[in-house]
C-alpha positions in Angstrom: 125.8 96.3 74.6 123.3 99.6 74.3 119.5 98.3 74.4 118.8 99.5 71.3 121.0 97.3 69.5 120.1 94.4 71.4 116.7 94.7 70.4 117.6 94.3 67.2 119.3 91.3 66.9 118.3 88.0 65.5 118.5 84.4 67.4 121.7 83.6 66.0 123.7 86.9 66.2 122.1 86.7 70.3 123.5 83.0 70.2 127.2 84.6 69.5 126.3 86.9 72.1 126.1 84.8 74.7 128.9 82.6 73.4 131.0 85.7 73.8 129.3 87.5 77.4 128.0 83.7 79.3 130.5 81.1 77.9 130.3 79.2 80.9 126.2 78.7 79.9 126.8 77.7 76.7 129.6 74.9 77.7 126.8 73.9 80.5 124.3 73.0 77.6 127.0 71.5 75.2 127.9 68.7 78.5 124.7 67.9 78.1 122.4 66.2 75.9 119.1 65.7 77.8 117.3 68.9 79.4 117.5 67.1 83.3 121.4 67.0 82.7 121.5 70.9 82.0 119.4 72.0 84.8 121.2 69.7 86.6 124.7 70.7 86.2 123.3 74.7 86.1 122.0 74.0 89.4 125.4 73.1 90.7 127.1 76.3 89.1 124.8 78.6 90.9 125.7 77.2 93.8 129.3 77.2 93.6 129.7 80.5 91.4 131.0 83.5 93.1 128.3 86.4 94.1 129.5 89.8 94.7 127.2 92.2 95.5 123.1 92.2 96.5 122.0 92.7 92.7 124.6 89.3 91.5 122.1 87.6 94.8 119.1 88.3 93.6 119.8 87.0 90.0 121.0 83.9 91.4 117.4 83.0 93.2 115.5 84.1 90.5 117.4 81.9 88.2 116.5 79.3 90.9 113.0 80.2 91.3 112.9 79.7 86.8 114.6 76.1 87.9 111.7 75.4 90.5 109.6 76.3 87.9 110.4 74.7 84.7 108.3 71.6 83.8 105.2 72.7 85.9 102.1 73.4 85.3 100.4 76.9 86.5 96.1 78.2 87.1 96.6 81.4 85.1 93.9 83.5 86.8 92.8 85.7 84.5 92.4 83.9 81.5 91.4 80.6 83.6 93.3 77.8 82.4 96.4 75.6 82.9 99.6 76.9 81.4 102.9 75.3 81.0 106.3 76.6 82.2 109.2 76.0 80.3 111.5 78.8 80.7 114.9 76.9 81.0 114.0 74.1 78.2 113.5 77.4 75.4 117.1 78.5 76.9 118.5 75.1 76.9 117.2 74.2 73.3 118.1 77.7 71.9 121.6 77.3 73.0 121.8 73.9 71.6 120.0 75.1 68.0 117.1 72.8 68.6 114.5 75.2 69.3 111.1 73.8 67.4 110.2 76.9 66.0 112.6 78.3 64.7 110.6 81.8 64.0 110.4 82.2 67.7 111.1 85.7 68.8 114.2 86.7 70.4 112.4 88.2 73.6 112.6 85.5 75.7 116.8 84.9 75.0 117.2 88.8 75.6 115.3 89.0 79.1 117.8 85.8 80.0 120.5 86.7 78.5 120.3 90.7 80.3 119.1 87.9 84.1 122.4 86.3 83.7 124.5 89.4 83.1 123.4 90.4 86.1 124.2 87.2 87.8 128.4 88.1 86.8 127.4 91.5 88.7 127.0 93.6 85.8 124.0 96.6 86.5 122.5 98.9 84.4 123.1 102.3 86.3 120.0 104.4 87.6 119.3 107.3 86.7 120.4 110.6 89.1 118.0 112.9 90.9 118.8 115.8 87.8 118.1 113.3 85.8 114.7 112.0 86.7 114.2 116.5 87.1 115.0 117.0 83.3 112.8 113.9 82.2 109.9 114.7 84.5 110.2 118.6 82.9 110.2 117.9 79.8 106.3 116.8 79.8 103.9 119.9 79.0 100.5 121.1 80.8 97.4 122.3 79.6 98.4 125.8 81.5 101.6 126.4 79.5 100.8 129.4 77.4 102.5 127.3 74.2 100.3 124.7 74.6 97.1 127.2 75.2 97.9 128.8 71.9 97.6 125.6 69.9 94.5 125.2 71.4 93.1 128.5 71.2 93.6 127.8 67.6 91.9 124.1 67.8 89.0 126.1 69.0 88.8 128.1 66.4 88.4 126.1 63.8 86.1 123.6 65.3 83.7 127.0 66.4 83.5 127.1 62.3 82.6 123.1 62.2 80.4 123.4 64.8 78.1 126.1 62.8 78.4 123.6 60.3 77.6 120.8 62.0 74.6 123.0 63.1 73.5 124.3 60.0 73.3 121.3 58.5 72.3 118.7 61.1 69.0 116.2 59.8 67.5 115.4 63.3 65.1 116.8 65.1 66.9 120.5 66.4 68.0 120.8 69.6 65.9 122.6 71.8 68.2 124.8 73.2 70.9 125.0 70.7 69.6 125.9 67.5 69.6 128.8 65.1 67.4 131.0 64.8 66.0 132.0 61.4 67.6 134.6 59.6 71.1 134.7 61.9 74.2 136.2 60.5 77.4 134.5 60.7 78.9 136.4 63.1 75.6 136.6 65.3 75.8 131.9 65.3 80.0 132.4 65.9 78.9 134.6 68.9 76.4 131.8 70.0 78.8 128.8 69.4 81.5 130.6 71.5 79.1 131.0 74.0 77.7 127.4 73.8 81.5 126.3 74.5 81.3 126.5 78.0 78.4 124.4 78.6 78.9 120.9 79.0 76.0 119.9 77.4 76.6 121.4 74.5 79.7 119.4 74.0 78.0 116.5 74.5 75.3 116.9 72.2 77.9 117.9 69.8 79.9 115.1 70.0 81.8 113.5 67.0 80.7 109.3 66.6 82.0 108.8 63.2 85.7 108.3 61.8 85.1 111.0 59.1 84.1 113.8 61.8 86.7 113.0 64.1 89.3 113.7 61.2 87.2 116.9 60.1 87.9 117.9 63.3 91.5 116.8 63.7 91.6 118.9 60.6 92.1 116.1 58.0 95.0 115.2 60.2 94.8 111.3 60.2 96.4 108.8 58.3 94.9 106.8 55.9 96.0 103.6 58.2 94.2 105.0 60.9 91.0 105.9 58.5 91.0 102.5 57.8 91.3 101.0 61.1 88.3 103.5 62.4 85.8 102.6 60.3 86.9 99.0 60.4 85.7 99.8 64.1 82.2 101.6 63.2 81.2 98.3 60.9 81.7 96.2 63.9 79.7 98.6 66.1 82.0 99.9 67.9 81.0 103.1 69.7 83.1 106.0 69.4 82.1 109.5 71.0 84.9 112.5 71.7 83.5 116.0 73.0 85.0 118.9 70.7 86.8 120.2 73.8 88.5 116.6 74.2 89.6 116.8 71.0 90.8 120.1 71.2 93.5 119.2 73.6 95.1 116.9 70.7 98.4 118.7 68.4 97.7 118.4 65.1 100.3 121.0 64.2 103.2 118.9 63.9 105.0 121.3 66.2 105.1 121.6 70.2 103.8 118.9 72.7 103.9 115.4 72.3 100.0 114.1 72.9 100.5 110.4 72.7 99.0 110.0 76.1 95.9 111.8 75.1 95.6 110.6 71.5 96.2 106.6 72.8 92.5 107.6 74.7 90.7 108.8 71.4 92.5 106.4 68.8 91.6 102.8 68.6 94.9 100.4 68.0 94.3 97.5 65.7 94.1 94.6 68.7 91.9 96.3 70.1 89.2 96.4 66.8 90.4 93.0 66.2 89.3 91.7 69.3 86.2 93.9 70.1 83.2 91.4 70.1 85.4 88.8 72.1 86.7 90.6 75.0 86.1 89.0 78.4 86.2 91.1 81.9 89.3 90.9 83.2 87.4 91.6 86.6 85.6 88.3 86.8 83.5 89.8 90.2 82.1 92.3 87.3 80.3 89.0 85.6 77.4 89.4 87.9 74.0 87.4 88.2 71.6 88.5 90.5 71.2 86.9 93.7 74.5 84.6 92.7 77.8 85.0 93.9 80.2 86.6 92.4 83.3 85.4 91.9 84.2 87.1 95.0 82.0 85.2 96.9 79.3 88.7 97.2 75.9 88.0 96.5 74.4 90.9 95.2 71.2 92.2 93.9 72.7 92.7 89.8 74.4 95.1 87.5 73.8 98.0 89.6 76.1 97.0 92.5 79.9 95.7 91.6 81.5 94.5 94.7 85.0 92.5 95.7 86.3 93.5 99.3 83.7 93.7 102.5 83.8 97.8 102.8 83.2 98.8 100.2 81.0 98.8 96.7 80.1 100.3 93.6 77.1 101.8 92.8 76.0 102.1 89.0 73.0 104.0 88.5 70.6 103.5 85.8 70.7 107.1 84.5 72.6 108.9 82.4 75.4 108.0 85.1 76.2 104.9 82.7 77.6 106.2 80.1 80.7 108.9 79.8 82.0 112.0 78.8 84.3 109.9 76.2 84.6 106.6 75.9 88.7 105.5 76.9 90.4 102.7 74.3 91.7 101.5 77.7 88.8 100.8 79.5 88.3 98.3 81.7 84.7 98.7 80.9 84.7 98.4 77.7 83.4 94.5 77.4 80.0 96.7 78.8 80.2 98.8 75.8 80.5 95.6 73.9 77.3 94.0 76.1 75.5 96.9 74.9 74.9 97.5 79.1 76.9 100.8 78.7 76.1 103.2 76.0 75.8 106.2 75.0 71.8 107.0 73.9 71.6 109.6 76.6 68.2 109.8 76.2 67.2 106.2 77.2 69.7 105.9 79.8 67.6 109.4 82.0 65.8 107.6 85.0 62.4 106.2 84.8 59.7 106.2 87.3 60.8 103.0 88.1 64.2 103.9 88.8 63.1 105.6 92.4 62.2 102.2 93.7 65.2 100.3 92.4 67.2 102.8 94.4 65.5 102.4 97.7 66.2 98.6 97.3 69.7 99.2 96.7 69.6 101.5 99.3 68.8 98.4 101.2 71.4 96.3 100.5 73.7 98.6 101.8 71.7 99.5 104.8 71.7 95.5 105.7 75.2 94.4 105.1 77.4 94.1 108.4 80.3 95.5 106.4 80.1 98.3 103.8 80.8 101.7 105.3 82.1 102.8 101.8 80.1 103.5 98.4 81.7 104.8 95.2 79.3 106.1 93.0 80.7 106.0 89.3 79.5 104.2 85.7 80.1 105.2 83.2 80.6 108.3 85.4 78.8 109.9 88.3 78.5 113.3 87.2 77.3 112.7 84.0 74.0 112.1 86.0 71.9 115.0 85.6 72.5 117.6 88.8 68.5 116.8 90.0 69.2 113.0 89.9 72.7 113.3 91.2 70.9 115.2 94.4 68.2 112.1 94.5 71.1 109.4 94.7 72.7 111.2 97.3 69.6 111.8 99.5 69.0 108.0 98.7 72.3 107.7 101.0 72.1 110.2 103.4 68.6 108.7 104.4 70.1 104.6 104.0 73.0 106.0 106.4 70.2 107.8 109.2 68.3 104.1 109.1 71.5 102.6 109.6 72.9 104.2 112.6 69.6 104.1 113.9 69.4 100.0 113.7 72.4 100.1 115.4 71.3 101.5 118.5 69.2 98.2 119.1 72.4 96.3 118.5 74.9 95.4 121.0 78.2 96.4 121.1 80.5 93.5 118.8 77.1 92.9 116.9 76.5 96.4 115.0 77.0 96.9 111.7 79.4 99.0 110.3 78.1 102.7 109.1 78.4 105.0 106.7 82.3 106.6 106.5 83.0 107.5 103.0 81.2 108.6 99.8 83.0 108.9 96.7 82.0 110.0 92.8 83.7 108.7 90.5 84.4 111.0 87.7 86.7 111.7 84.8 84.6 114.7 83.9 87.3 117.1 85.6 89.3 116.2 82.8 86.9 115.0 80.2 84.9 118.0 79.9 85.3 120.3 83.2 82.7 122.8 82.5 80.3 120.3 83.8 81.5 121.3 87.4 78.9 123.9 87.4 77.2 126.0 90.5 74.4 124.0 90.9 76.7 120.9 91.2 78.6 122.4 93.8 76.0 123.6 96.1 74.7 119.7 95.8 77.9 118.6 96.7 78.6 121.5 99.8 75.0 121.0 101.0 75.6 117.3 101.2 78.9 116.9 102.9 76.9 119.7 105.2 74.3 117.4 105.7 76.0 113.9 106.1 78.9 115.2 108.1 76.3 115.8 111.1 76.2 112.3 111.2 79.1 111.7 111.2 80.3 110.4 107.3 84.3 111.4 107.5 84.8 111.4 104.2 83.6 112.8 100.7 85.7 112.3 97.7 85.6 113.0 93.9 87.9 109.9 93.0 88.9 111.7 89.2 91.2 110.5 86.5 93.6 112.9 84.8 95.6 111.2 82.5 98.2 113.3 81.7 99.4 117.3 82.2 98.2 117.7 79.4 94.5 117.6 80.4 95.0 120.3 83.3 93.8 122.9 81.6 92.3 126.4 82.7 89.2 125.0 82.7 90.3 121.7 84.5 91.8 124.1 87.2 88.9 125.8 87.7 86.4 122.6 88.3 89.1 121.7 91.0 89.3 125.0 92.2 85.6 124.9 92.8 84.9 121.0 93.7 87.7 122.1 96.9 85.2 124.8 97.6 82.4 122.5 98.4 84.8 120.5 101.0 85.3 117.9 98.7 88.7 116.4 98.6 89.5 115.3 95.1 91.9 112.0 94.8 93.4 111.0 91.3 93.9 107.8 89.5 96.0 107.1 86.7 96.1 104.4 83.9 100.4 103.5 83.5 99.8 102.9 79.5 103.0 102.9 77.8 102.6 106.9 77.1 102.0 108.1 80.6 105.3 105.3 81.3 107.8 107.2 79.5 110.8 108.4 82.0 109.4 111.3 84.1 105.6 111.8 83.0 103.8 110.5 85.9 106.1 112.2 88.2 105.1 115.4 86.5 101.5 114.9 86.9 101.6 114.2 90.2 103.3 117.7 90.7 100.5 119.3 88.7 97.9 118.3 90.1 99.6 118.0 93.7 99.9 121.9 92.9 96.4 122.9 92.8 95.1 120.4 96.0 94.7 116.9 94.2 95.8 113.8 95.8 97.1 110.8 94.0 95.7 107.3 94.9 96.4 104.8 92.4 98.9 104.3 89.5 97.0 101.3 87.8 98.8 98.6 85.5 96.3 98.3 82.5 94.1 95.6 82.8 93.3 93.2 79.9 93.9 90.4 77.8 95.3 91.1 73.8 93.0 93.9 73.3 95.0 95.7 75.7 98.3 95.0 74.3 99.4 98.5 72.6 98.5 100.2 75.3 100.0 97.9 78.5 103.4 98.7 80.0 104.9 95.6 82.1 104.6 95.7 85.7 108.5 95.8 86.1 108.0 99.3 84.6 105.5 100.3 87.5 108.4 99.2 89.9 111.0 101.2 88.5 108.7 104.2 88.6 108.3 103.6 91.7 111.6 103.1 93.0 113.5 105.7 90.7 110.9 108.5 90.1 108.2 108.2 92.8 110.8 107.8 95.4 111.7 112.0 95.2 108.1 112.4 96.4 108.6 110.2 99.2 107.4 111.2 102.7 108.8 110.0 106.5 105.8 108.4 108.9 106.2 111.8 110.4 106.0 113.6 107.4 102.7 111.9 106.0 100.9 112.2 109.8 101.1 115.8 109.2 100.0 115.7 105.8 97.2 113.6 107.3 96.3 116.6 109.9 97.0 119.3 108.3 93.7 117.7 105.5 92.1 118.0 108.7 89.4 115.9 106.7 87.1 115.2 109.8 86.1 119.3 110.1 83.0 120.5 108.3 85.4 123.5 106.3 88.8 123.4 106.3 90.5 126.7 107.3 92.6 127.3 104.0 92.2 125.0 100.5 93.5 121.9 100.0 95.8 123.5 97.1 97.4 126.1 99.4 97.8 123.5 102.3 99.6 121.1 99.8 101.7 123.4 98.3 103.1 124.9 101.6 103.5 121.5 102.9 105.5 120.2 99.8 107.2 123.8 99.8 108.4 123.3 104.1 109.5 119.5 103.4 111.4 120.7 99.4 109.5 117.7 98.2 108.6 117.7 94.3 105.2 116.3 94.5 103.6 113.9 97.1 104.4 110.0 96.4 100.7 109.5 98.2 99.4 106.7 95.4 100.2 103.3 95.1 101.2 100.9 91.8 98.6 98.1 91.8 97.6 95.8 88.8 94.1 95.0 89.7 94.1 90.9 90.1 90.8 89.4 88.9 88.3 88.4 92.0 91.5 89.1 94.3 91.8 93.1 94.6 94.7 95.4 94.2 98.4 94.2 94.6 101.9 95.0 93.6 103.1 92.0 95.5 104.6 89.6 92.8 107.7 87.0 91.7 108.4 86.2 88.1 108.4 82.2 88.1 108.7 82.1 84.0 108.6 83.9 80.9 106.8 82.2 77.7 108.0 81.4 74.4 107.5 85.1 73.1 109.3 86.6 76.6 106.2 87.7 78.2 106.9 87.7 82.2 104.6 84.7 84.6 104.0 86.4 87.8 103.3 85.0 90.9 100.9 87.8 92.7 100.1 87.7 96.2 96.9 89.7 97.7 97.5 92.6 99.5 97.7 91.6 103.1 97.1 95.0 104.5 93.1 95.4 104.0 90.3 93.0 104.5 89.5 90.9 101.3 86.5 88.4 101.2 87.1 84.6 102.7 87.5 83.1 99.6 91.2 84.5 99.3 91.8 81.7 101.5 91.0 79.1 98.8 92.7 81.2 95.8 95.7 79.4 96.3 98.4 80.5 94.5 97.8 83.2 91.9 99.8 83.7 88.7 99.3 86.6 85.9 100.9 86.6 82.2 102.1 89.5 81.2 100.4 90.6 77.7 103.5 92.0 76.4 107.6 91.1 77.0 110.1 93.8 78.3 111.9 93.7 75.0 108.9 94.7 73.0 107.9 97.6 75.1 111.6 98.9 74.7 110.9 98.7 71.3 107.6 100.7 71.3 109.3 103.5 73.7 111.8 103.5 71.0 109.0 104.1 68.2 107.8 106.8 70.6 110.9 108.8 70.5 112.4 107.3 74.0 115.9 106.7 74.5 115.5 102.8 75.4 119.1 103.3 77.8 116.8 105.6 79.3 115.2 102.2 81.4 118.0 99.7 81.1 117.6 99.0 84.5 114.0 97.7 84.1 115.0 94.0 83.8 116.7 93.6 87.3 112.9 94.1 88.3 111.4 91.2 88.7 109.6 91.0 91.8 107.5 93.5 93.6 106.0 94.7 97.1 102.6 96.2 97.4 103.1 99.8 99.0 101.3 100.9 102.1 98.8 103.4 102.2 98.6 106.9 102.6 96.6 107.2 106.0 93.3 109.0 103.9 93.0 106.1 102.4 92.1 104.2 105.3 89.2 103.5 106.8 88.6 105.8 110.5 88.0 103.5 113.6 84.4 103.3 114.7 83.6 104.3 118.1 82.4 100.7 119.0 83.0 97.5 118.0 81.1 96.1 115.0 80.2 92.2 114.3 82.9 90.3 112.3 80.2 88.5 110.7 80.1 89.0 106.8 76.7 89.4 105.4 75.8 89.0 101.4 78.4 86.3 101.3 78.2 82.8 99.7 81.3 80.5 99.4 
C-alpha cells in the first residue's frame, strides 16, 4: 500500500489491514486472552518463522528487543522521569478491540504494522544514484540569477520602507544614519542603498513587531500567522529579522520554495504555546557558579558552558550575546526566555568591568589540565564589536603564552594540555554577511599570525548556513574573504523537517563545499514540544546518511589527502581552500564531501548517533536507546549514566504527513521505517585534536562527581 494512503487510514480500516497483510498476528492475539499468552506464543513464532534475507533479520530482533521491552520501566534523560513501555500491550489490545482510548492515533499501528511487513521480507526500495541527483538539484541557491531577481526586487521595496521607517522613526536619531534636513527623495534612496551594505545598518533597522515583519513581507502573511505573532509579542516574545534576512524570503508566489528559511523567521504555534515553560534540553547549560554541572564541570557561571574535558564555550558579556536574528529552533532560546540573552544592544557593549571578568576566565582555562580547545560563540561571536572581538582574542593569545610557559616547570606526564584550536562561532556569514568587513579580517589574519608562532594548529569560523538558499553573493564574498585571513570555515546544519526533504542537505553541502566550506555537523533538533514542528526523527538523519550522504563518501586514503592537501598546520596555505576543494572533489568525481556527522546532541552526555528503538508510545513516537560516542573523551560521569533513552517528539507517520503538506512525495522515504537503530560516524581527521609533543597529566581538573 502507497504511504500516502496509509497515512490516512483510521484504526479500524488499519485493523482490516493487518487482517489481510499479517493474519498469522491477528490469529496470535485471538489464541489468547491475557497479554503474557500473546507475547508468549509471538515469541515462539519468531523463532520458528522463516527469515530470508538480512532486512526480514533485523525485523525479527527488533520485534524481540520491543518483547524485552514491554512492561518496563525506562529514565527518560531529557525530560527526567520514569516512563512506561508498553509497545506490544497497545498492539495486542488494538488487535483484540480493547484499546482504552479509543481516540488513540493510528501512528503507533502504522510503524508496527510497516516492522512486521518487513519481518515477511517485504522492503521499500531505495532510491538510485539519478535519483538522489534530481532531488538534490532541484533545491535553489542564493547565486541562481532567478532567485537574485526576486530579491533584487525584495530590495527594492524595502529601500522605500526603510526611508519610511526613517522618516518617521520617534527615538532618539541615529547618529550615523539619519536624514539630513531638506533631502530629496532620490538624494535618502541614494543613502539607503548605500546604508545596505553595512551591517549595522541592518541591525539597527531591524523589524521586532508582527506588523513590520508583514509590511515588509509586503502584506504577505496570513491572518493565522498575524494572529499567532502577536499572540507571541503579548507574551514577550522577542522577535528581530535584519531587512536583508528578510529579503531572502519569496513572497511572489512563483520560483523557490523558502520553507527552510521562512521555518527560521516564523514562529509555529507549539512553540508560542510553550514559550515561558521551556527547559534546556542541555542540562550542563543550567549552570551555577562554582557548582557542577550536570556534567560533572565546575565552572566559574554563565560565561563558560562546558560538557567534554577539551574543550568549552566561551560567552562574552558584550554584544557577543545576542544575534543577528534570533532562530525559532534555537537551542538557546530558554536564554531568550531567561531574559540572559537579548537583544538591547546597547546594554549588552562591555563595561569597565568586563576586562577583569575576562582575565579570570582567562584563568580558568589557563589552570585546567585539559582544555586545549575554546569556541567563542553567544549569541554569536562576531556580533561583538571588531575592538572587543581583538580584546577577547588577545585575552587568549596571552592565557595560551602563560600556559605553555607553566608547562615548562612541569614534568613530562604532569603538563597540562595547551592551546590547539580557537573557533568563532558565527551565523553572521549567513545572517547578515556584510559584517565580514576589512577590519575583521585583518583581526582575524593578524591573529592566526600571531598564535600560530606558538604553535595553536587550528583557527576556525564554525558558521551555520541553513540552506542554499542563504549563499548568496554577499555570503560568497564573506567566505571568500574569511579564507583570506587563513581561517578555515566549518558549517553546521539544523536537520528541521525543511532542510530533511529528499536531496536538500546534499545540495548544500555541494554549495558550500564549492566555495572552500567544510561540513561538520548535521544536528537532530533539540527540544521538548516547543520543538515539534520543526523536528524530523532521527531515522530520517540515518537514511540521509546512508542514501544521500553516502555519494559524498571518501576512502581512508581519500580523506588523508583531503586532510593534507588543508595543509592546516602552515601559516598561508599555497592556493584557497575553495580551489583545493573543488579540484579534489573534481580528481575523486565526488559530488560534495560527506565530511560532517548526524548527531542528536544527548543532554549532559555529548553528541551521538549511536541508538536502538526499545519502544514506541501510545501516539508512535520512537524510545531510543542512545549510547555516548565512544570515540572522544567525555567527562567520568558517563560511567554512572547508565543506560540512556530519548523520546522522540514526533512519530514517523506524522512527519510523512507534514512532508506531504510540504509538497513531498511521501514514497519518496518509504524506506525510512526499516531504520531503527543507528551508529555514530567517525570523524573527519580536522576534527580531531593534533598530538602534543609530550605527554600531558590524565588528571581532570574543574571536576566534581
Amino acid at each position: 500500500m502507497k504511504q500516502k494512503k496509509m497515512l490516512t487510514l483510521t484504526l479500524s480500516q488499519l485493523q482490516q489491514i493487518y487482517n489481510q497483510e499479517i493474519p498469522e498476528l491477528m490469529q496470535i492475539s485471538a489464541r489468547n486472552s491475557t497479554i503474557e499468552g500473546f507475547k508468549a506464543e509471538l515469541s515462539q513464532y519468531l523463532d520458528a518463522c522463516k527469515i530470508d534475507g538480512e532486512i526480514a533479520e533485523e525485523a525479527r530482533e527488533q520485534i524481540r528487543l520491543l518483547l524485552h521491552y514491554d512492561g518496563l520501566n525506562v529514565y527518560e534523560l531529557s525530560m527526567g522521569q520514569d516512563m512506561p513501555v508498553q509497545t506490544i500491550r497497545l498492539l495486542y489490545q488494538f488487535l483484540t478491540e480493547k484499546l482504552e482510548n479509543v481516540e488513540m492515533p493510528t501512528d503507533l499501528f502504522i510503524e508496527l504494522f510497516q516492522l512486521f511487513k518487513r519481518l515477511k521480507g517485504e522492503i521499500a526500495p531505495v532510491p538510485s544514484p539519478q535519483r538522489i541527483k534530481n532531488r538534490s538539484e532541484r533545491w535553489a541557491t542564493g547565486l541562481d540569477e532567478e532567485v537574485r531577481e526576486i530579491r533584487a526586487e525584495n530590495k527594492e521595496r524595502m529601500l522605500h520602507l526603510l526611508i519610511q521607517k526613517i522618516e518617521n522613526r520617534k527615538s532618539k536619531p541615529s547618529v550615523r544614519f539619519h536624514f539630513e534636513e531638506g533631502m530629496s527623495y532620490e538624494e535618502k534612496y541614494k543613502l539607503v542603498s548605500e546604508w545596505w551594505n553595512d551591517f549595522r545598518f541592518h541591525l539597527s533597522m531591524a523589524i521586532k513587531s508582527p506588523i513590520e515583519l508583514n509590511r515588509f513581507l509586503g502584506n504577505s502573511l496570513s491572518s493565522e500567522t498575524m494572529y499567532l505573532l502577536y499572540k507571541a509579542r503579548k507574551k514577550g516574545m522577542p522577535f528581530f529579522a535584519t531587512p536583508y534576512y528578510l529579503s531572502l524570503l519569496n513572497i511572489s508566489g512563483e520560483g523557490y520554495n523558502d520553507d527552510t528559511i521562512r521555518s527560521y523567521i516564523i514562529y509555529s504555534p507549539r512553540l508560542v504555546q510553550t514559550y515561558g515553560n521551556i527547559r534546556a534540553w542541555e542540562k550542563e547549560d543550567t549552570v551555577k557558579a562554582g557548582k557542577p554541572n550536570a556534567a560533572g564541570w565546575v565552572i566559574p557561571g554563565h560565561n563558560i558552558h562546558r560538557r567534554y574535558p577539551e574543550v568549552a564555550i566561551l560567552i562574552p558579556d558584550t554584544m557577543g550575546r545576542a544575534c543577528g536574528g534570533l532562530c525559532a529552533s534555537c537551542q538557546r532560546m530558554y536564554d531568550f526566555q531567561s531574559e540572559r540573552l537579548n537583544f538591547e544592544f546597547e546594554s549588552l557593549k562591555p563595561k569597565e568591568s568586563w576586562e577583569h571578568k575576562l582575565r579570570r576566565l582567562m584563568n580558568y582555562f589557563e589552570e585546567d589540565t585539559q582544555l586545549r580547545d575554546i569556541l567563542i560563540t553567544g549569541g554569536d561571536a562576531l556580533m561583538s564589536q571588531n575592538k572587543t572581538l581583538r580584546n577577547i582574542l588577545e585575552a587568549v593569545y596571552r592565557m595560551a603564552v602563560r600556559k605553555q610557559k607553566a608547562n615548562l616547570e612541569r614534568p613530562d606526564g604532569e603538563k597540562y594540555a595547551e592551546l590547539q584550536r580557537v573557533r568563532l562561532g558565527s551565523r553572521l556569514p549567513a545572517y547578515l554577511p556584510m559584517r565580514i568587513n576589512d577590519e575583521l579580517i585583518d583581526i582575524l589574519r593578524e591573529f592566526k599570525e600571531k598564535a600560530s608562532a606558538i604553535g595553536v594548529k587550528q583557527f576556525i569560523i564554525q558558521t551555520h548556513f541553513q540552506t542554499p538558499l542563504e549563499v548568496t553573493p554577499e555570503a560568497k564574498e564573506a567566505i571568500r574573504k574569511i579564507i583570506s585571513a587563513g581561517w578555515i570555515i566549518t558549517n553546521q546544519l539544523v536537520y528541521t523537517v525543511a532542510a530533511s526533504r529528499r536531496g536538500h542537505t546534499a545540495r548544500i553541502r555541494q554549495v558550500l563545499n564549492s566555495l572552500g566550506v567544510l561540513c561538520y555537523y548535521t544536528f537532530s533538533v533539540k527540544g521538548f514540544n516547543e520543538n515539534y514542528a520543526v523536528f524530523a526523527p532521527n531515522s530520517r538523519s540515518m537514511q540521509e546518511q546512508l542514501e544521500e550522504k553516502i555519494y559524498g563518501q571518501m576512502t581512508a586514503v581519500q580523506a588523508e589527502e583531503l586532510y593534507e592537501l588543508l595543509d592546516i598546520k602552515t601559516e598561508q596555505p599555497k592556493e584557497d581552500t575553495a580551489t583545493l576543494i573543488r579540484r579534489f572533489m573534481k580528481k575523486h568525481h565526488l559530488p560534495f564531501l560527506a565530511t560532517d556527522r548526524s548527531v542528536l546532541n544527548l543532554p549532559a552526555i555529548g553528541k551521538s548517533m549511536t541508538f536502538q528503538m526499545v519502544g514506541l508510545t501510545e501516539d508512535g513516537k520512537r524510545i531510543l536507546r542512545f549510547e555516548h560516542d565512544a570515540t572522544r573523551l567525555h567527562s567520568p560521569i558517563i560511567g554512572q549514566m547508565g543506560k540512556i533513552y530519548i523520546v522522540e517528539n514526533k512519530s514517523l507517520a506524522a512527519y510523512l504527513r507534514q512532508l506531504g503538506k510540504m509538497g513531498e512525495d511521501p514514497e519518496d522515504y518509504a524506506s525510512i521505517w526499516s531504520y531503527t537503530k543507528g551508529e555514530t560516524e567517525p570523524r573527519f581527521s580536522l576534527y580531531e585534536y593534533p598530538d602534543f609533543p609530550f605527554h600531558t597529566t590524565e588528571r581532570m581538573s574543574n571536576l566534581t562527581i
